[in-house]
Z-matrix of the N, CA and C atoms (Angstrom, degrees):
N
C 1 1.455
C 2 1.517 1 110.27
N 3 1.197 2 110.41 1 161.86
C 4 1.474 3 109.18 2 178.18
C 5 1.174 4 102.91 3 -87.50
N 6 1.538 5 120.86 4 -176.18
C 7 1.456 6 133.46 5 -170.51
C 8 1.361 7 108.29 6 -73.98
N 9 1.535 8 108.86 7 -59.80
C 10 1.762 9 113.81 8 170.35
C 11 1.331 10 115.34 9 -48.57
N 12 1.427 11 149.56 10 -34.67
C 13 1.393 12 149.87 11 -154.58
C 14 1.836 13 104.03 12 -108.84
N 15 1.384 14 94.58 13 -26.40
C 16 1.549 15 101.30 14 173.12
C 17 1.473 16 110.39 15 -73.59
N 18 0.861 17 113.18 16 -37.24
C 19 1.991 18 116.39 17 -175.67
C 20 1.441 19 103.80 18 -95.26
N 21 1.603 20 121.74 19 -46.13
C 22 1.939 21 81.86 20 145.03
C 23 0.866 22 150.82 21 56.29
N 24 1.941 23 88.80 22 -130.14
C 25 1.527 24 131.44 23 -151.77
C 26 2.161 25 73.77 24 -93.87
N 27 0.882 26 97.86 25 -37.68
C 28 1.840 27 92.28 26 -168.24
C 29 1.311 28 96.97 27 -71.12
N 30 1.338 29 151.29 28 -33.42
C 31 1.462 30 138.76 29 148.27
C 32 1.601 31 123.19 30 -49.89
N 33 1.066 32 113.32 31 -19.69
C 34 1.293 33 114.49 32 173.83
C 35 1.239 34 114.77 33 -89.71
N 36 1.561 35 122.68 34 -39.27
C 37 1.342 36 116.62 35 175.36
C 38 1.408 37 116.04 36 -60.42
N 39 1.403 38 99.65 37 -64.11
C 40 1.562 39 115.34 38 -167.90
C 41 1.569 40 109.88 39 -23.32
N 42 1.488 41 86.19 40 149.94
C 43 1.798 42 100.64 41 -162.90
C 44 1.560 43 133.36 42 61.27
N 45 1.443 44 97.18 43 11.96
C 46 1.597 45 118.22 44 174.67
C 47 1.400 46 119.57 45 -123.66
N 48 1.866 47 114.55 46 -45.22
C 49 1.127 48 129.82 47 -167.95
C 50 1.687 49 91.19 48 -125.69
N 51 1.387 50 113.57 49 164.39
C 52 1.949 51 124.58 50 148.89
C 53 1.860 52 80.86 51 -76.18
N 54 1.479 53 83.28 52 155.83
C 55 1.174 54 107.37 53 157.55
C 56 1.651 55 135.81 54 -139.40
N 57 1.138 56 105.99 55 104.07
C 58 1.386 57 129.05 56 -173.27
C 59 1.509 58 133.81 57 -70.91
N 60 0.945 59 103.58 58 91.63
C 61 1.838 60 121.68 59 -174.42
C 62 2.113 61 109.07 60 -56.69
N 63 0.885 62 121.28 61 61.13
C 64 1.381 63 123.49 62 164.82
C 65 1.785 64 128.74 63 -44.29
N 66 1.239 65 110.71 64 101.53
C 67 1.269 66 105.71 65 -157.08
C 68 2.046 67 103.43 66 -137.83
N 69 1.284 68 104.57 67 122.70
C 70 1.408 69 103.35 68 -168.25
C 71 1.800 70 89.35 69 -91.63
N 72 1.663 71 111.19 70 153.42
C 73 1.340 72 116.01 71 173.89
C 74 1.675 73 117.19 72 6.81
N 75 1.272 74 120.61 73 69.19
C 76 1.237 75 109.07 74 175.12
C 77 1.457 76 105.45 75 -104.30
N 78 1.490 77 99.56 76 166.29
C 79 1.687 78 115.51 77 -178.25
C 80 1.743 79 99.95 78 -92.54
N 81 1.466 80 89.32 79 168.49
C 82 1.463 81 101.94 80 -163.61
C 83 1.712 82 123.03 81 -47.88
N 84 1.857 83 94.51 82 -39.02
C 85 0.965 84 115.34 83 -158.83
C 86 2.233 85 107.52 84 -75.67
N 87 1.063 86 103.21 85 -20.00
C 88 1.369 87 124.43 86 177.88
C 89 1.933 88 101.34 87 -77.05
N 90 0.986 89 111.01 88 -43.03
C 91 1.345 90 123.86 89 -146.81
C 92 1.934 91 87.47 90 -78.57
N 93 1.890 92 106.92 91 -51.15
C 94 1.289 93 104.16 92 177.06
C 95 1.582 94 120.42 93 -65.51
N 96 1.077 95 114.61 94 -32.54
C 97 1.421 96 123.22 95 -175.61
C 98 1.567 97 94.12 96 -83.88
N 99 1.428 98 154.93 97 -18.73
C 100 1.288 99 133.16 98 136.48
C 101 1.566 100 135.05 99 -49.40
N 102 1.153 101 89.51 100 -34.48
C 103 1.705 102 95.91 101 150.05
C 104 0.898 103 146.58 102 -49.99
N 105 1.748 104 107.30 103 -47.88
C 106 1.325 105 107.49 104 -158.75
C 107 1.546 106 98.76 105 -86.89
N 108 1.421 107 114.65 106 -47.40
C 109 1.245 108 138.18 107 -157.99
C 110 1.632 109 88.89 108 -78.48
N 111 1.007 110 134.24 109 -76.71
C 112 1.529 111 128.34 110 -166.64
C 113 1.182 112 116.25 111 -75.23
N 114 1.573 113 131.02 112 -19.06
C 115 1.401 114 130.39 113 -172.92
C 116 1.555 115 108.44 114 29.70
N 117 1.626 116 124.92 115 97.56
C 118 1.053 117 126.74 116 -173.88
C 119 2.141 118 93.87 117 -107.07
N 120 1.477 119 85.00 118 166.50
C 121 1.834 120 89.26 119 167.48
C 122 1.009 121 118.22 120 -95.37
N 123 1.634 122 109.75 121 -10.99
C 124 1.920 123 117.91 122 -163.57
C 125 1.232 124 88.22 123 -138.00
N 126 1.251 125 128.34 124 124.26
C 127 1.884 126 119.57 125 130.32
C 128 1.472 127 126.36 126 -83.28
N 129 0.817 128 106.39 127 116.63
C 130 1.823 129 119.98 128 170.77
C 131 1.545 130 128.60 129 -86.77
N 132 1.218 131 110.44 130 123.01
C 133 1.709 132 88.82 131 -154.87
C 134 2.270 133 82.69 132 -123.35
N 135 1.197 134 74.04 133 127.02
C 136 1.953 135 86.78 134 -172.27
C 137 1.521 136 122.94 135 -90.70
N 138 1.545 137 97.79 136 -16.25
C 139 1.990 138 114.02 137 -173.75
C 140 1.297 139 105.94 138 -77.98
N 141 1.601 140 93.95 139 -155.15
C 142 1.243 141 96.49 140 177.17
C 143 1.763 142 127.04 141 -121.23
N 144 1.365 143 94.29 142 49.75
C 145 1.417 144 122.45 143 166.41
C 146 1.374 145 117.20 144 -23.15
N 147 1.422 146 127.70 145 138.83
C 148 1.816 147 121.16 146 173.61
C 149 1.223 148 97.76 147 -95.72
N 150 1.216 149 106.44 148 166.16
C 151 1.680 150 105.71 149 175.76
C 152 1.425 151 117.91 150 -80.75
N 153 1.534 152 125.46 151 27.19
C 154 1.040 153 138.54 152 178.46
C 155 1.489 154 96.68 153 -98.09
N 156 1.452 155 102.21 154 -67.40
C 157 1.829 156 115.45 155 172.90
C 158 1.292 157 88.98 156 -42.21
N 159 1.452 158 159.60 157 -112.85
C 160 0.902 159 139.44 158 -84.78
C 161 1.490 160 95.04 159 -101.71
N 162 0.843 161 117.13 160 -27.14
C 163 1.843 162 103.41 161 169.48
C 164 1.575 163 105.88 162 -79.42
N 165 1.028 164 151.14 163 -45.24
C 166 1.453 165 124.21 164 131.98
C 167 1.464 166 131.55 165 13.74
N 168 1.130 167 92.06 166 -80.07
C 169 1.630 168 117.89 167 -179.38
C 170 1.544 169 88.35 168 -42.87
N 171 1.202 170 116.92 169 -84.81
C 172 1.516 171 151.80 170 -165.56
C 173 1.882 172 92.29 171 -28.22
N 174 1.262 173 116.37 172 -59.00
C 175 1.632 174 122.82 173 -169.90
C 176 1.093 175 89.03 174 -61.26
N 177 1.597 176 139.85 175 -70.83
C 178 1.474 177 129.05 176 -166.10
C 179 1.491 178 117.35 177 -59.23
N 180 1.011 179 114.89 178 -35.36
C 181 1.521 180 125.62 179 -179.57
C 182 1.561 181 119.40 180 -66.94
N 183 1.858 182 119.11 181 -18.33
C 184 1.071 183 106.96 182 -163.19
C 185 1.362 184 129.69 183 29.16
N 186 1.589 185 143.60 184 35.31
C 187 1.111 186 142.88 185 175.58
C 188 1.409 187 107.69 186 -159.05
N 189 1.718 188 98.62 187 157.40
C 190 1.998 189 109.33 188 179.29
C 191 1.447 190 110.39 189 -22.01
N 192 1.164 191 123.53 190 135.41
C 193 1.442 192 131.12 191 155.88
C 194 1.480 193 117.95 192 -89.62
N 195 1.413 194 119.76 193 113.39
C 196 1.519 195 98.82 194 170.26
C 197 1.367 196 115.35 195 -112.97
N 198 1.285 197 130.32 196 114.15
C 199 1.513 198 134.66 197 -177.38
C 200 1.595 199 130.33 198 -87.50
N 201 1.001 200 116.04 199 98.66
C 202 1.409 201 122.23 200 -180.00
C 203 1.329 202 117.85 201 -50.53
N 204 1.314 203 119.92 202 119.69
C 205 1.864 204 122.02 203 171.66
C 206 1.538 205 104.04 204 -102.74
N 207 1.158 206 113.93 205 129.55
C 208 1.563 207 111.15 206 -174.77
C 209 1.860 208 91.45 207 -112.09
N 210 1.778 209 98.03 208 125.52
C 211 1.258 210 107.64 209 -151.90
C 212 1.950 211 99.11 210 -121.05
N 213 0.969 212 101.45 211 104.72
C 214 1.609 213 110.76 212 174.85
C 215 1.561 214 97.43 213 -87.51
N 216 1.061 215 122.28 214 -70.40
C 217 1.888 216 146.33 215 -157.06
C 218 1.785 217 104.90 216 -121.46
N 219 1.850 218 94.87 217 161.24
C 220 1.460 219 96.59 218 173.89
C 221 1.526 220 114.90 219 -63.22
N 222 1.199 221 123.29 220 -33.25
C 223 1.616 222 128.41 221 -162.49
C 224 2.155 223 89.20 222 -68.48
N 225 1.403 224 120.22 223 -29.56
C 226 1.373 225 107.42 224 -172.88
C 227 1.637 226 113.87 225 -82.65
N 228 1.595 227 110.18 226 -16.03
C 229 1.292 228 124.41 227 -178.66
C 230 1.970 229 98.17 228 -85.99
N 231 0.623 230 106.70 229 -77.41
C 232 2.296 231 102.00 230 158.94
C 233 1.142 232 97.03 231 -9.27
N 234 1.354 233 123.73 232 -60.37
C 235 1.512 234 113.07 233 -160.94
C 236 1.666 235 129.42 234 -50.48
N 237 1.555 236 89.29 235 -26.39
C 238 1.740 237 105.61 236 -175.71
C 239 1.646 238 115.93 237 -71.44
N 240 1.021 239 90.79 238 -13.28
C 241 1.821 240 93.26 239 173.72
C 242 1.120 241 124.25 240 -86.59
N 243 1.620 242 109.81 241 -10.36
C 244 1.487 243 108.58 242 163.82
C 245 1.452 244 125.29 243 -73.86
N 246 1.584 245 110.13 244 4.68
C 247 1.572 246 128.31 245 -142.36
C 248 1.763 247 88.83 246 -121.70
N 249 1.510 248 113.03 247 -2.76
C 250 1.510 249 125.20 248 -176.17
C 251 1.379 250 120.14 249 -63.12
N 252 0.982 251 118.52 250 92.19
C 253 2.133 252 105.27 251 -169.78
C 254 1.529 253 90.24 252 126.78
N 255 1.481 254 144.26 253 -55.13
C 256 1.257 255 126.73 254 -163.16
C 257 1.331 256 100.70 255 -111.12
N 258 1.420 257 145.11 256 -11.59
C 259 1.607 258 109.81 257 153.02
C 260 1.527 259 90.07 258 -127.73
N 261 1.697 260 100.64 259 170.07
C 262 1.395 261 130.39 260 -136.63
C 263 1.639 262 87.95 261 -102.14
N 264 1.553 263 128.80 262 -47.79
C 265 1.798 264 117.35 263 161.37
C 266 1.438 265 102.61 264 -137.64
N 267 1.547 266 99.25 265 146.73
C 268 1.207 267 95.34 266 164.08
C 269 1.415 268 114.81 267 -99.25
N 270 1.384 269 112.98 268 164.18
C 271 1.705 270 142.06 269 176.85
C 272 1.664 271 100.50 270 -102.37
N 273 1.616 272 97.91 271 112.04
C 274 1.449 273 94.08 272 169.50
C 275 1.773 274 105.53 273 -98.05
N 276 1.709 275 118.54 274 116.49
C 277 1.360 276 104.95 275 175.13
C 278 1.161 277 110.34 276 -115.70
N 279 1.699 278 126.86 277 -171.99
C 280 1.180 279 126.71 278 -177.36
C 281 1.546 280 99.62 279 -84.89
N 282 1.345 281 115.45 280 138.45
C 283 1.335 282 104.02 281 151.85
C 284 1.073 283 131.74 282 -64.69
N 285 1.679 284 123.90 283 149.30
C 286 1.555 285 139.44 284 -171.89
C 287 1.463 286 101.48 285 -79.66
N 288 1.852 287 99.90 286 132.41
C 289 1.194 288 110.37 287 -179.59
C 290 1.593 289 105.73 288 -50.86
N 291 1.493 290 127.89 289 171.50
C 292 1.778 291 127.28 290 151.60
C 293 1.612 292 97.61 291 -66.38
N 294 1.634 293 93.67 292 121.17
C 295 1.399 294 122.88 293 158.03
C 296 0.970 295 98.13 294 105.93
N 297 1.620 296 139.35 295 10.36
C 298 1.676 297 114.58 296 172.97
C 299 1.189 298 119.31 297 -86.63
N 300 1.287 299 112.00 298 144.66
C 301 1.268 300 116.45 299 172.25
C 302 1.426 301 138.12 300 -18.81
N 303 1.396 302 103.88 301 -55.40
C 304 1.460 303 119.02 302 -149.61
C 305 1.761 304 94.01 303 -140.97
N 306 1.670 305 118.81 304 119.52
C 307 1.476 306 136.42 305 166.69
C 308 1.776 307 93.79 306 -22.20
N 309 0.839 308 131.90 307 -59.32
C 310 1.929 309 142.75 308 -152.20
C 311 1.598 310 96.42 309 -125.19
N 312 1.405 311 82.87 310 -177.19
C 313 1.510 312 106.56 311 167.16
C 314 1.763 313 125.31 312 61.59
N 315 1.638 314 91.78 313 23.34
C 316 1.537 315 98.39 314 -176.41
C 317 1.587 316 114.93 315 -114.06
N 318 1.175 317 92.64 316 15.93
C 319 1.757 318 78.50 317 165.96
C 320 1.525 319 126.13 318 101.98
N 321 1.235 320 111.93 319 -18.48
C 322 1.025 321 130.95 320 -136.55
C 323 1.795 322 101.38 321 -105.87
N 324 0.844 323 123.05 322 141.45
C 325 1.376 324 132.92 323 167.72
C 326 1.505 325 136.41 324 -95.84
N 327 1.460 326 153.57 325 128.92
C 328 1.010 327 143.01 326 157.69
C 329 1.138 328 123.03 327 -92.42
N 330 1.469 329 121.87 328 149.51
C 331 1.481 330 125.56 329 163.22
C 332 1.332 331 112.28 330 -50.87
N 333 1.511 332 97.06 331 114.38
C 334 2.286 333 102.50 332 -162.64
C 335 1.441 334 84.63 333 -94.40
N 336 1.525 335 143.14 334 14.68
C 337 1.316 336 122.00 335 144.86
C 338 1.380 337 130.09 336 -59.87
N 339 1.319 338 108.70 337 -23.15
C 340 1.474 339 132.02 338 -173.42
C 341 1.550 340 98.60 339 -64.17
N 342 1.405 341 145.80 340 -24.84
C 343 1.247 342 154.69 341 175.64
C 344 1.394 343 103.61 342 -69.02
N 345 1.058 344 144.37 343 -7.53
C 346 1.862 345 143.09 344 -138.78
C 347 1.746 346 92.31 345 -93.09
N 348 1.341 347 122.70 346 -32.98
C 349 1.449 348 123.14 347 -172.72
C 350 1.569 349 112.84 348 -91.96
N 351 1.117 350 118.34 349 0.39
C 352 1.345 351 137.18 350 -167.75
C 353 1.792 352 110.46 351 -116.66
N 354 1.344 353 100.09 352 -33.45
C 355 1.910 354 106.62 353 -157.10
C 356 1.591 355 121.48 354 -51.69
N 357 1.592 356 107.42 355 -43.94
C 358 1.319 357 110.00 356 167.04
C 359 1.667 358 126.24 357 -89.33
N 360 1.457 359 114.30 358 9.99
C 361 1.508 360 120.89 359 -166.69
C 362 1.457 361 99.39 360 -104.38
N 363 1.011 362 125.10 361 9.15
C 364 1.415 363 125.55 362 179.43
C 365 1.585 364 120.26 363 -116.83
N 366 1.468 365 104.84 364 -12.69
C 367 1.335 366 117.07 365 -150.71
C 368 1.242 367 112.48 366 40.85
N 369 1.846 368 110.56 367 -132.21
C 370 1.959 369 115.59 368 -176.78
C 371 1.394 370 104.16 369 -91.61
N 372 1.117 371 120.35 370 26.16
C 373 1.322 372 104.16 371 -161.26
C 374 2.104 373 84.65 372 -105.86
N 375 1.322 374 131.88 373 81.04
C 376 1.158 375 145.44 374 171.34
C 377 1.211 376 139.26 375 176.99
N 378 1.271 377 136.68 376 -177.67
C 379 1.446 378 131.70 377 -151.87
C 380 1.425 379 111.44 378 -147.92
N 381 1.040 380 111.98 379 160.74
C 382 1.532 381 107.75 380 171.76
C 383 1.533 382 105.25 381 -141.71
N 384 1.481 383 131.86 382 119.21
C 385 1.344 384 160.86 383 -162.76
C 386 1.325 385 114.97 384 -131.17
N 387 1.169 386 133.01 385 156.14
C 388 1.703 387 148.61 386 167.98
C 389 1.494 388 123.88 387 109.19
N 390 0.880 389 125.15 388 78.34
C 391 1.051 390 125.56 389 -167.18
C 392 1.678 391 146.25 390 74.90
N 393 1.512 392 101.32 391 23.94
C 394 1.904 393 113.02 392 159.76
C 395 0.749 394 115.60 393 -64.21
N 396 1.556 395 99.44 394 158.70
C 397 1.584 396 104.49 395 170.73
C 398 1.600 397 89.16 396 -157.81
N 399 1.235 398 105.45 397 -153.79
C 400 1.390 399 99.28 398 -155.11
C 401 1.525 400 100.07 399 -105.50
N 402 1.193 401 126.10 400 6.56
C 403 1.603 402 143.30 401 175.01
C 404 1.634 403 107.41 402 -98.30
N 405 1.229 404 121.63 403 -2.04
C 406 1.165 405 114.85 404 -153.56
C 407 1.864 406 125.06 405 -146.82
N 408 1.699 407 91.64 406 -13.85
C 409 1.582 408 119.93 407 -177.44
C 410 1.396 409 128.26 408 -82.02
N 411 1.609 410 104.32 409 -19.81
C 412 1.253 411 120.23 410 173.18
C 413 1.434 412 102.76 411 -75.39
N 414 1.253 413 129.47 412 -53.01
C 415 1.285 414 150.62 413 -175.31
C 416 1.488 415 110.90 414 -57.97
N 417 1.552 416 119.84 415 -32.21
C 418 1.412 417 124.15 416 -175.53
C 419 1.521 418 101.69 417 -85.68
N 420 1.174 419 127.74 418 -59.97
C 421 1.168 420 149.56 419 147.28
C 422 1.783 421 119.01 420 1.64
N 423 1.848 422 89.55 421 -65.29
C 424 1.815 423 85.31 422 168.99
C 425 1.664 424 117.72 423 -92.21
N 426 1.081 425 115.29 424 -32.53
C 427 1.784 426 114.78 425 157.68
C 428 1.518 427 118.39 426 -31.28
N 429 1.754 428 105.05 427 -52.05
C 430 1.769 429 96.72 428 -164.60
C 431 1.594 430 97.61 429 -124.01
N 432 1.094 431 119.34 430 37.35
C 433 1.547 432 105.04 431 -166.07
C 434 1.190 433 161.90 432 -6.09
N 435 1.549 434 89.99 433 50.18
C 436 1.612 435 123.04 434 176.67
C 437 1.508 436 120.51 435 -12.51
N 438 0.713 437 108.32 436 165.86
C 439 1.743 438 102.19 437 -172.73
C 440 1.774 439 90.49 438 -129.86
N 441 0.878 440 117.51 439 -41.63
C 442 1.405 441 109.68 440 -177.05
C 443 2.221 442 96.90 441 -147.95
N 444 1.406 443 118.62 442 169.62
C 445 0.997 444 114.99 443 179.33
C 446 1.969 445 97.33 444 -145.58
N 447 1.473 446 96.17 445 157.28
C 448 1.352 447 122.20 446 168.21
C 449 1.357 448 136.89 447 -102.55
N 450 1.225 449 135.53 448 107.52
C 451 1.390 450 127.30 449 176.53
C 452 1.330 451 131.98 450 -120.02
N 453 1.482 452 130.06 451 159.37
C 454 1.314 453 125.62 452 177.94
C 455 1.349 454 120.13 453 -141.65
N 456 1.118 455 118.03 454 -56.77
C 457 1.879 456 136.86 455 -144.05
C 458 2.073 457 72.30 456 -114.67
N 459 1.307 458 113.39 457 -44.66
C 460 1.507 459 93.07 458 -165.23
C 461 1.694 460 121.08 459 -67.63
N 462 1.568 461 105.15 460 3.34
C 463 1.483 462 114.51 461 -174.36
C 464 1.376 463 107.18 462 -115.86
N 465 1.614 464 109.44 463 6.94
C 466 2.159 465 96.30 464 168.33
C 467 1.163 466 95.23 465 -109.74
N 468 1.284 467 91.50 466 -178.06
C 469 1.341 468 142.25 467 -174.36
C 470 1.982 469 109.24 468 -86.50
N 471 1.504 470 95.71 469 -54.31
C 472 1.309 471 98.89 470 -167.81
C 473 1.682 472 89.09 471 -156.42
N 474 1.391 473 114.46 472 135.50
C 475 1.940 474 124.24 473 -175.11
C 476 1.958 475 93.01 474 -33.59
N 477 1.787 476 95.04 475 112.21
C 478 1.250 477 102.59 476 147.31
C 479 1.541 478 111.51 477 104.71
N 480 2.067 479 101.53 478 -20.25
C 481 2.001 480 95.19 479 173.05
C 482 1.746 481 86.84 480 -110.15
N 483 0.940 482 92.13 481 139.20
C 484 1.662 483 129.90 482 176.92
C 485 1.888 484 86.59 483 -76.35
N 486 1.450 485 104.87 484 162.45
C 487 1.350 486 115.16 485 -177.86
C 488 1.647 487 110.85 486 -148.88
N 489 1.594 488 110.96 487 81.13
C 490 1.464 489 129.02 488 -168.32
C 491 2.079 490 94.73 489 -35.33
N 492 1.315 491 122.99 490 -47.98
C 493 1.623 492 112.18 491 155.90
C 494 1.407 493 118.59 492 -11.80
N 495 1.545 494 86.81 493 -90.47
C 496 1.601 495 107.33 494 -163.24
C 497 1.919 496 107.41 495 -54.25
N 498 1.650 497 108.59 496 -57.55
C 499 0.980 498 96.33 497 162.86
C 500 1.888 499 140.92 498 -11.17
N 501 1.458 500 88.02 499 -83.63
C 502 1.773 501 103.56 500 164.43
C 503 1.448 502 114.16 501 -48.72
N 504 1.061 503 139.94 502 -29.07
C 505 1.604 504 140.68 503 -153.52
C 506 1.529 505 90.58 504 -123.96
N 507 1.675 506 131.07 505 -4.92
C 508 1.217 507 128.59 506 154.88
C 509 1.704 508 115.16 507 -85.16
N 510 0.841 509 122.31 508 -24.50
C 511 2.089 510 147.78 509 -153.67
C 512 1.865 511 76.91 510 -86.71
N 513 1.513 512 90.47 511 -87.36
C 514 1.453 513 100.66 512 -179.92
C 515 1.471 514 137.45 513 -26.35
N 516 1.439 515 95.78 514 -37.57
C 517 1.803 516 102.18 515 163.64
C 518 1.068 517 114.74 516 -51.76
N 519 1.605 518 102.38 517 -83.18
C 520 1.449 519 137.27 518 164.51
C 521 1.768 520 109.86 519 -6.91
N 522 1.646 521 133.05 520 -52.93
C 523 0.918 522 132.09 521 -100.88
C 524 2.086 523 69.82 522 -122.83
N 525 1.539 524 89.88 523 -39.59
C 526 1.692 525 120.88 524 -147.37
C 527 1.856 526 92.66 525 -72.49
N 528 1.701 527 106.62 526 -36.35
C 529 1.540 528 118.96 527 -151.64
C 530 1.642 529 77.98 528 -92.34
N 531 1.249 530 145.85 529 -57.30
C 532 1.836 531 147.41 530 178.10
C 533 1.765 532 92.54 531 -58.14
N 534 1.061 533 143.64 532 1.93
C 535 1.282 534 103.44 533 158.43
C 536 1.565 535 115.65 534 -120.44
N 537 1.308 536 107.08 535 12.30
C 538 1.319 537 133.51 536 -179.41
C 539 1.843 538 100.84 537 -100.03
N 540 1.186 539 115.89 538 -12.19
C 541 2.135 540 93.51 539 -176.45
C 542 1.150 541 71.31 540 -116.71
């Protein structure tokens, strides 16, 4: 989104939703002007940031860091612990096939066994992302014992409309599988 359309939808939420600034490898100068202009509660950083950058990020930002691990294999889920001290949770997602568009938001699922060397080294401070949906979250949920989860592409209809349905019957999983572990 652009800067104007991003602050917005972030004026409209605010005081309803957090609002989360999603930002792949950006430079400094992007990162302040997301600030100023969108004032988010979360920055989310989706690239391929070092954990130097993202505690970086983190000092200018004064606010949560959330760092995306794009997780094919266990050795890519390991990786997030190097990310321990400079952001505040990590997001375990699937990695993007070659040629997608967009770091996230494709749908896509990983083998959440691949988390098993990682599960207690993080404590709650993490996420689980890539491909839920509402058939499938309860199930991710008791496999890796997520502490909280992320969704996008698994709640439309068609790239980009959300589906107040799926939504609810995604919540409900989610809600159904945390009072069950």
């Amino acid at each position: 989104l652009d800067l104007e359309t991003a602050a917005r939808l972030a004026r409209s939420a605010r005081g309803r939703a957090r609002i989360v600034a999603l930002l792949v490898d950006p430079e400094d100068e992007l990162v302040l002007d997301v600030l100023e202009q969108v004032s988010p509660d979360i920055v989310q950083l989706h690239g391929s940031e070092t954990p130097e950058r993202v505690a970086a990020i983190g000092r200018k930002a004064k606010l949560p860091i959330l760092k995306a691990i794009k997780v094919e294999t266990a050795a890519d889920a390991v990786e997030a612990l190097r990310y321990q001290g400079a952001a505040d949770i990590i997001l375990f997602d699937a990695k993007a096939p070659k040629g997608a568009p967009v770091p996230g938001g494709n749908g896509i699922a990983f083998d959440w066994r691949a988390l098993e060397n990682v599960r207690g080294r993080l404590g709650e401070r993490w996420m689980l992302s890539g491909g839920l949906t509402p058939e499938n979250v309860a199930e991710a949920i008791r496999l890796t014992g997520a502490p909280a989860v992320d969704v996008s592409s698994g709640v439309e209809t068609s790239p980009g409309e959300k589906s107040p349905d799926l939504i609810r019957r995604f919540l409900h999983a989610a809600k159904t599988a945390k009072q069950r572990a």
